[in-house]
N, C-alpha and C positions, 0 to 999 in steps of 0.2 A: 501459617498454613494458607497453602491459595484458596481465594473463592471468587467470585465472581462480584466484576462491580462494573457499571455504566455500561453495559452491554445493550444493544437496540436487543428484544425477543428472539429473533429469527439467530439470535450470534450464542443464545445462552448458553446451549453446550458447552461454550468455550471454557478451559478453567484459567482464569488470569493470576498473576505473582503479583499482586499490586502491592509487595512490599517493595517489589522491583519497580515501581512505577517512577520516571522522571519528568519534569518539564524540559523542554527543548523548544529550540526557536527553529522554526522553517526555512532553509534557506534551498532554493533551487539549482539545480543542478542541470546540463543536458544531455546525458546517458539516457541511451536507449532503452531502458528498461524499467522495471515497474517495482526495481531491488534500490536499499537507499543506503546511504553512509553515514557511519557515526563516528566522532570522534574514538581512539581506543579505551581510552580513560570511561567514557561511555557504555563502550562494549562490555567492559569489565565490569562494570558495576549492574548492569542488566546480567549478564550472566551469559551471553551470548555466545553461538559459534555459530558458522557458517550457514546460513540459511534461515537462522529462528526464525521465527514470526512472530512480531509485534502488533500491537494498537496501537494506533493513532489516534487521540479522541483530542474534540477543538467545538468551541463555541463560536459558529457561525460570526455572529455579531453582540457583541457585550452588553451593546446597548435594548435592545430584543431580547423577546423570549422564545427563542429560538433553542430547542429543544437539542445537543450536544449530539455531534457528529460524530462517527466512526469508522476507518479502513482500515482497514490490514495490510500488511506488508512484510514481506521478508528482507534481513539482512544482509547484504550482499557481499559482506565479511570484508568490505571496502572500508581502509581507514582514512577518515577526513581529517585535514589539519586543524584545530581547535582556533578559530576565530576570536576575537578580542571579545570579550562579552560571553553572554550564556551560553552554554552547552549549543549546537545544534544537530537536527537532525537534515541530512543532507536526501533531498529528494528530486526522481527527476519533476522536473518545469511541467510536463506533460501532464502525468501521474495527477501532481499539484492541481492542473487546471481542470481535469475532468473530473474530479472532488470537490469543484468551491475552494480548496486550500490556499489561501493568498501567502506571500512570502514573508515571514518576518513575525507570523503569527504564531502563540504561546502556545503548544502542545501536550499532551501529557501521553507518553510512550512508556506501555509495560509489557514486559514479555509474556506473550501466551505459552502456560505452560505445556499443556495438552495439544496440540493442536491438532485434529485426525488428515490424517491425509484422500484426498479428491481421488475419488475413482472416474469422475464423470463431472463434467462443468458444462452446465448450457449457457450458451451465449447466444446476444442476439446484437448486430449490429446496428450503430446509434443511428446512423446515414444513409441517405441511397450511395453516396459515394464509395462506403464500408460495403455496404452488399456489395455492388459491381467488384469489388476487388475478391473480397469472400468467391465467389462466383469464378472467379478468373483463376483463383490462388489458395485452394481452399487447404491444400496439404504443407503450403509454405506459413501461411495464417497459424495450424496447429502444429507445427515446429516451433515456429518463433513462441508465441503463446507460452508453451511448455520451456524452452529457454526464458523466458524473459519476465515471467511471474512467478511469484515466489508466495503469496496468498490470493484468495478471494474468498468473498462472500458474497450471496445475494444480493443485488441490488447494486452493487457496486462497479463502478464505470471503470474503463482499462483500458489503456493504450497500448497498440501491438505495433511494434516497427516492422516491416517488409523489407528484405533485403531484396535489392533492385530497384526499378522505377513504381513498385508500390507505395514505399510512403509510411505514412505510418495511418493505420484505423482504428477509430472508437469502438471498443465491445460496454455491453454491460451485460453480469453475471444474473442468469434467471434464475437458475438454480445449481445447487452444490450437491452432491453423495459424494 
C-alpha cells in the first residue's frame, strides 16, 4: 500500500510506492532538459511509462548531518544503456548542478504514485542575467519550461534552455497549484 516516506512538509501531499523505491548511482548527462533516463530493466521494475514522476532523495554529505535532499523529476521514457556496476539514473549535468547533486552519488528513486498536476508554477529567476533574458523572452522561457520540465516543487531550482542566443537560465519554483 503506498504512503508517504522522507518527504520535506511542503511535498506531503505527495503519495510515494516506496515498495517501488530503488537505489541508483547518478550519472550525468547533457540534454537539454530537466527529463532523465533509466536503464529499461529499471523502468520496469519502477513501474514506469512515459513521463512518471519520480523522487530523488540523496544525503548531501555522509559524513554530516545534513538533513536528506529531495527533487522531482519526470521520466523522459529515454532508455539508457545499463553501465558496468549499479543501476543508474541518467540525469542532465545542469539539472544535477542546480540541486547540489554531484555525479556518482547513491540515490534512492521511487515513483510518485499520485502526482497532481500544475495548473500554475511561480518562478522566480536565480540571476540578473535570468531576468534580462526573462525580460527579452518571456513567451519563449514558458514554452521551453512547459517542454522541458516534467516535475517541480517549491523551492526547487531548474534549468530552462532557450532556443537561439539565449542560453540556458536558472529558475527556482516559489510556488505550485
Amino acid at each position: 500500500e503506498p504512503r508517504e516516506v522522507g518527504l520535506e512538509p511542503s511535498h506531503s501531499n505527495l503519495t510515494m510506492a516506496p515498495e517501488l523505491s530503488l537505489k541508483l548511482k547518478v550519472v550525468y548527462s547533457p540534454q537539454p532538459s530537466c527529463l532523465v533516463g533509466l536503464p529499461q530493466e529499471t523502468a520496469t521494475r519502477l513501474g514506469l511509462s512515459l513521463r512518471s514522476v519520480l523522487a530523488v532523495q540523496w544525503t548531501p554529505n555522509s559524513d554530516a548531518d545534513e538533513d536528506c535532499k529531495t527533487i522531482f523529476v519526470a521520466w523522459s521514457g529515454e532508455v539508457a544503456l545499463q553501465g558496468a556496476g549499479s543501476p543508474q539514473l541518467i540525469i542532465p549535468r545542469s539539472l544535477a548542478e542546480c540541486s547540489n547533486l554531484p555525479q556518482g552519488t547513491e540515490v534512492t528513486v521511487s515513483r510518485v504514485a499520485a502526482a497532481p498536476r500544475a495548473k500554475y508554477v511561480e518562478l522566480e529567476p536565480v540571476g540578473s542575467d535570468d531576468w534580462e533574458i526573462i525580460e527579452l523572452r518571456q513567451e519563449a522561457v514558458e514554452a521551453q519550461f512547459v517542454n522541458q520540465v516534467g516535475a517541480v516543487a517549491p523551492g526547487m531550482a531548474i534549468p530552462v534552455w532557450i532556443n537561439g542566443r539565449g542560453g540556458m537560465i536558472n529558475l527556482r519554483a516559489l510556488s505550485v497549484d
